[in-house]
ROVO-615228 format. One record per residue (C-alpha): residue number from 1; residue in three letters; x, y, z. Coordinates in steps of 0.05 Angstrom, whole numbers, plus 5000, padded with zeros to 4 digits. Layout:
BEGIN
> NUM, Ala, X, Y, Z
...
//
This chain:
BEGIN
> 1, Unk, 5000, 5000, 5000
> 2, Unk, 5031, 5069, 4987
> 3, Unk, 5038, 5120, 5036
> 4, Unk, 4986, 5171, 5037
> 5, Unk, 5013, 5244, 5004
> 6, Unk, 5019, 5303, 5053
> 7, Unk, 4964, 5356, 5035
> 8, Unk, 4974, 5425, 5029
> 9, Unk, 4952, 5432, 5092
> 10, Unk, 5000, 5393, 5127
> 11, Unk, 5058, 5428, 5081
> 12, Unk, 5038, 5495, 5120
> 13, Unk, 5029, 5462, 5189
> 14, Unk, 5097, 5448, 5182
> 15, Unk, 5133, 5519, 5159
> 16, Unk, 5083, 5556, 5211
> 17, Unk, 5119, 5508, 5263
> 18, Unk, 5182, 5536, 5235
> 19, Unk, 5205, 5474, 5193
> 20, Unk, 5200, 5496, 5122
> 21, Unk, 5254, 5544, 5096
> 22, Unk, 5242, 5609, 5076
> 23, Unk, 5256, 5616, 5002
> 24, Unk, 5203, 5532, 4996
> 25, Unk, 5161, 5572, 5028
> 26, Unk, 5156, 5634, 4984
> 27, Unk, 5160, 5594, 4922
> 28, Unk, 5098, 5553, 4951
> 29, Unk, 5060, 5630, 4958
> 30, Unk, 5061, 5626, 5043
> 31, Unk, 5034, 5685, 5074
> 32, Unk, 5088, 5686, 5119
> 33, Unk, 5148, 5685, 5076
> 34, Unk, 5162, 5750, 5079
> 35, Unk, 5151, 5758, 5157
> 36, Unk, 5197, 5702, 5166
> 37, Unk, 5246, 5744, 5112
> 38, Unk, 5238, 5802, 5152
> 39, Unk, 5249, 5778, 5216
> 40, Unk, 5316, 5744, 5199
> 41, Unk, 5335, 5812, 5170
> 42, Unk, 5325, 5854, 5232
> 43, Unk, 5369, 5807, 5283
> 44, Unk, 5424, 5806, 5235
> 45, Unk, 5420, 5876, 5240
> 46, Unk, 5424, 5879, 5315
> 47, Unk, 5486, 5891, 5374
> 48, Unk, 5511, 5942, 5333
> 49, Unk, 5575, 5968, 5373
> 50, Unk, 5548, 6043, 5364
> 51, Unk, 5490, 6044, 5404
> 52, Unk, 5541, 6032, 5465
> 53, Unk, 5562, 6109, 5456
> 54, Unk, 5496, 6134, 5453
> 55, Unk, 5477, 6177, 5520
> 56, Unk, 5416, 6147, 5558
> 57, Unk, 5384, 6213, 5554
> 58, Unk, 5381, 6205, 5474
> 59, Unk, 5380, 6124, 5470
> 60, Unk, 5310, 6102, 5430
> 61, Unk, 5282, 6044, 5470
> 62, Unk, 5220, 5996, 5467
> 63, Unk, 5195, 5978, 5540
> 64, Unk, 5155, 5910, 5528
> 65, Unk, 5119, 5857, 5564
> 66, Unk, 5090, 5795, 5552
> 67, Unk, 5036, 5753, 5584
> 68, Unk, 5036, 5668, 5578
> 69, Unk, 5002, 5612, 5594
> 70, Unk, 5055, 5596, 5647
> 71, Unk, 5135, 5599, 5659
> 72, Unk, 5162, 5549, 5621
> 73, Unk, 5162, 5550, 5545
> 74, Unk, 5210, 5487, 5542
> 75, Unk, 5151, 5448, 5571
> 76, Unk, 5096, 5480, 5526
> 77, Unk, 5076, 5539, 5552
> 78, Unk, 5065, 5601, 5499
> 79, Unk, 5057, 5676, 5488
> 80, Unk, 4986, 5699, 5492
> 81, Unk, 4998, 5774, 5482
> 82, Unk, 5048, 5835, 5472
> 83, Unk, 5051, 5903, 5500
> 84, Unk, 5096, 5955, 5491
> 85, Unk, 5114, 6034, 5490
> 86, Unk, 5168, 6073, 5456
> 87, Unk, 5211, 6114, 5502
> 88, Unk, 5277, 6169, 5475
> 89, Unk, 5313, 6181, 5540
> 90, Unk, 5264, 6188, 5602
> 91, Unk, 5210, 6208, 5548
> 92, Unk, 5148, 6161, 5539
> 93, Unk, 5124, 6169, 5475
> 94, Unk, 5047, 6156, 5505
> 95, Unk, 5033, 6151, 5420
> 96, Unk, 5070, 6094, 5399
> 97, Unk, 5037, 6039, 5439
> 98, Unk, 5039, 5970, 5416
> 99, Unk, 4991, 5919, 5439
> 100, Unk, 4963, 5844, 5400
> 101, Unk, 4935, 5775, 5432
> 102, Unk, 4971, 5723, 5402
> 103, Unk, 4921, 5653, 5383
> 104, Unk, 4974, 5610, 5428
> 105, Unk, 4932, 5543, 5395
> 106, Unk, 4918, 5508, 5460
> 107, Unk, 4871, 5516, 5519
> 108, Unk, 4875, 5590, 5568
> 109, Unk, 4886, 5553, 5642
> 110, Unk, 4837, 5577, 5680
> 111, Unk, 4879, 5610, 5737
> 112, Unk, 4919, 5653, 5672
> 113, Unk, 4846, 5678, 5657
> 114, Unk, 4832, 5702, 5727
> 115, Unk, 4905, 5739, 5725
> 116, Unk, 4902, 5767, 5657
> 117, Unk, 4829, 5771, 5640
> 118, Unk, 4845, 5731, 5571
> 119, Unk, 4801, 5683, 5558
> 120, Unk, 4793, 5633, 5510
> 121, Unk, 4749, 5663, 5459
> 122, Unk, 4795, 5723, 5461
> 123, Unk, 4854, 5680, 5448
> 124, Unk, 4813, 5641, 5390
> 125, Unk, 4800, 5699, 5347
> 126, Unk, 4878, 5740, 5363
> 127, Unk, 4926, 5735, 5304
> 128, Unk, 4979, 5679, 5296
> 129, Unk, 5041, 5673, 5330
> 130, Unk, 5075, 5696, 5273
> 131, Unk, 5034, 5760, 5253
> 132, Unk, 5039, 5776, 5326
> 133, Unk, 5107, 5777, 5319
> 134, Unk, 5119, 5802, 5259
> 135, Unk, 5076, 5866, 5288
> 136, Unk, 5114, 5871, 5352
> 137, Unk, 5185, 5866, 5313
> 138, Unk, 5158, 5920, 5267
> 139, Unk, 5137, 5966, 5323
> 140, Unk, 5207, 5946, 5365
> 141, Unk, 5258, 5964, 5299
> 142, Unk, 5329, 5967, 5317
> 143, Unk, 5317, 5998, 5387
> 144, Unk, 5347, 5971, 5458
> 145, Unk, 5292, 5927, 5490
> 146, Unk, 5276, 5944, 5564
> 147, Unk, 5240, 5890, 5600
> 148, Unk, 5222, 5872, 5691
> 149, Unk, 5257, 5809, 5702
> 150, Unk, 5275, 5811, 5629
> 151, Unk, 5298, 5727, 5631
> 152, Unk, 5218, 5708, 5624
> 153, Unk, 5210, 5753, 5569
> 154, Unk, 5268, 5742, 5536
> 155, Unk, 5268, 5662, 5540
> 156, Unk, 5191, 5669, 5504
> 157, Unk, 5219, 5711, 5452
> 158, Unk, 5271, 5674, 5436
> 159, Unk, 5227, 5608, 5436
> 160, Unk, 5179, 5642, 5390
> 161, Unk, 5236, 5666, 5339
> 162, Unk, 5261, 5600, 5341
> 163, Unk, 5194, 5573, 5318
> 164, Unk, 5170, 5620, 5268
> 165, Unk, 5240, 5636, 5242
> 166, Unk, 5300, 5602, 5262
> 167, Unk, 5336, 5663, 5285
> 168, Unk, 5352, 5683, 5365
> 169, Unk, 5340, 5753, 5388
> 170, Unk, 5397, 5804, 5378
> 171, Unk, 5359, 5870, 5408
> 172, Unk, 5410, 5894, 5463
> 173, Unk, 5370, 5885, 5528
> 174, Unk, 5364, 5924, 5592
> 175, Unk, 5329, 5894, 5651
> 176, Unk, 5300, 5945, 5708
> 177, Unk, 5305, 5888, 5759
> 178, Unk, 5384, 5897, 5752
> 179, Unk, 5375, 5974, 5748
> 180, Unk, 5339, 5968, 5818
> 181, Unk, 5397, 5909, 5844
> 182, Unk, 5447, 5957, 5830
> 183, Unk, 5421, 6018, 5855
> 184, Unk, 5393, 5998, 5917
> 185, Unk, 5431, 5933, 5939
> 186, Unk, 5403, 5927, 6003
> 187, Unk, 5325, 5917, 5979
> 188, Unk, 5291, 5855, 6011
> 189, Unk, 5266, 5847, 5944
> 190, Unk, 5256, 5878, 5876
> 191, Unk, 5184, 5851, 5849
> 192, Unk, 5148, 5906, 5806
> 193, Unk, 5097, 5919, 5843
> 194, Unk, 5130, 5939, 5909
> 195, Unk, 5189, 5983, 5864
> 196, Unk, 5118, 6019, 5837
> 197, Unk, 5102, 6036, 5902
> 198, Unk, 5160, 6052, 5931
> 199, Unk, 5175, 6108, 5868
> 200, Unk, 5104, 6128, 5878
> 201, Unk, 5083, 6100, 5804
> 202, Unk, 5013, 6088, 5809
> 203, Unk, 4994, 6010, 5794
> 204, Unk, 4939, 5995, 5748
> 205, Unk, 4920, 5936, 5705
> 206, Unk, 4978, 5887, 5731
> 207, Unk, 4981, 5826, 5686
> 208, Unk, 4958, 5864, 5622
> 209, Unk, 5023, 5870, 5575
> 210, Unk, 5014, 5935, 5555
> 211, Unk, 5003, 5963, 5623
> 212, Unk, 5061, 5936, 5653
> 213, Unk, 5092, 5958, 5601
> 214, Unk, 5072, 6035, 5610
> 215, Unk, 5087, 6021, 5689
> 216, Unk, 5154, 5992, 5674
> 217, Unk, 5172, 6054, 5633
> 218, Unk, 5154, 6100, 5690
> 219, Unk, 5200, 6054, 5727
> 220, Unk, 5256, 6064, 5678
> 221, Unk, 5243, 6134, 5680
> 222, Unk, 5254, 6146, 5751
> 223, Unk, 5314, 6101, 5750
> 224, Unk, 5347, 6148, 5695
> 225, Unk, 5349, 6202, 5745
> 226, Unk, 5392, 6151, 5802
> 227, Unk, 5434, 6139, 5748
> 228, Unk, 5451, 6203, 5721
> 229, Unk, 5471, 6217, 5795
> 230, Unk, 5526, 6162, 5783
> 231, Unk, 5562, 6194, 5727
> 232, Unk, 5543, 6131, 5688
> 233, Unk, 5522, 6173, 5617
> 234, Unk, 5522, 6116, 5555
> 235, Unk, 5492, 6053, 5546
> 236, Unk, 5556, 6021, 5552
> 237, Unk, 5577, 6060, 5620
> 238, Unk, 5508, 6022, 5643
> 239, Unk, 5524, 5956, 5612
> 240, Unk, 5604, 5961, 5645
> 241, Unk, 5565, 5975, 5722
> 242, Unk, 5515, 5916, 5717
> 243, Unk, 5570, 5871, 5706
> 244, Unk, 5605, 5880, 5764
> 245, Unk, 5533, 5881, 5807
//
C-alpha cells in the first residue's frame, strides 16, 4: 500500500511550526514568507557596537511585556499577548503603543484567565504567532529592548523566533530588575509591584502587557534620574556597572 501524500495543509502546518525554509516557502505562495524574511533581516541587523556610545538621555528604547500561559516554554507553555511603549531618553512616547493577543493554539488555564482577564474566545479569534510577531518586531525596529525580570521575556521571545524563524534575538537588552539590584543593593526584594510603590508610580492593570509595560517605563524613568547621579552617561557606561553588580 503506498503511503498517503501530505496535503497542502499539512505542508503549512509544518513551515508555521518553523520547519520549512524560507525561500520553499515563498515559492509555495506562504503568507508568511516574507515575515519570516523580515524577521531574519532585523536580528542580523542587531548589537551594533554604536548604540554603546549613545547617552541614555538620547537612547530610542521599546519597553515590552508579555503575558503566557505559564513559565516554562520548554515544557509547552506560549505567548498569549504583547505590550509595549516607545521611550527616547526618560521620554514616553504615550503615541506609539503596541499591543496584539497572540492565538497560542491550545487551551487559556483557568487560573491565567483570572490573572490576565484573557480568555479563551479572546485567544481564538487573536492573530497567529507569527503576525503577532511580525507586528511587535515591526513596532520594536532596531531599538534597545527594556524588560522587569527581562529572563521570562526574553526566553519566550527567543522560543517564539526560534519557531517562526529560526533566528535568536539580537535587540541589546536592559532589565529594570538589575537597574533596581544595583542601585539599591540592600532591597529585601525587587518585584514590580513593590518598586511601583516605593517610586510612587501608580499600579493599574497588573498582568495586562501593555500596562506593565507603561508602568515599567515609568520605572525606567525614575531610574534614569539615580543613574545620572552616578556619572554613568552611555549605554555602555550602564552595561560596564551591571557587570560587576
Amino acid at each position: 500500500m503506498k503511503e498517503p501524500v501530505r496535503g497542502v495543509n499539512g505542508l503549512w502546518s509544518t513551515f508555521r511550526q518553523g520547519g520549512m525554509p524560507s525561500a520553499i516557502a515563498s515559492v509555495m505562495g506562504a503568507p508568511t514568507a516574507q515575515h519570516m524574511a523580515f524577521i531574519r533581516s532585523l536580528m542580523r541587523e542587531q548589537r551594533r557596537p554604536e548604540v554603546l556610545s549613545v547617552p541614555l538621555t538620547k537612547l530610542e528604547t521599546v519597553v515590552f511585556d508579555l503575558e503566557t500561559t505559564g513559565f516554562a516554554h520548554q515544557h509547552g507553555d506560549e505567548i498569549l499577548s504583547f505590550g509595549a511603549v516607545r521611550m527616547v531618553g526618560e521620554e514616553i512616547v504615550s503615541e506609539e503603543k503596541f499591543y496584539s493577543l497572540v492565538n497560542c493554539r491550545k487551551l487559556v488555564p483557568d487560573h491565567i484567565t483570572a490573572l490576565t482577564g484573557i480568555t479563551q474566545e479572546m485567544n481564538d479569534e487573536a492573530p497567529t504567532l507569527m503576525n503577532g510577531l511580525h507586528d511587535f518586531m515591526s513596532f520594536v525596529g532596531r531599538r534597545v529592548l527594556i524588560a522587569h525580570g527581562s529572563a521570562h521575556d526574553k526566553a519566550f521571545l527567543n522560543a517564539a523566533l526560534w519557531k517562526t524563524s529560526k533566528v535568536n534575538l539580537g535587540h541589546r537588552v536592559i532589565d529594570t530588575m538589575m537597574i533596581a539590584r544595583w542601585l539599591e543593593p540592600q532591597r529585601g526584594g525587587y518585584g514590580l509591584d513593590e518598586l511601583l510603590l516605593d517610586r510612587d508610580i501608580p499600579i493599574k492593570g497588573r498582568h495586562h502587557a501593555l500596562e506593565d509595560a507603561l508602568m515599567t517605563a515609568n520605572l525606567w524613568k525614575s531610574f534614569l534620574n539615580d543613574i545620572s547621579k552616578r556619572r554613568v552617561d552611555t549605554l555602555g557606561d550602564l552595561y560596564a556597572h551591571l557587570s560587576h553588580c
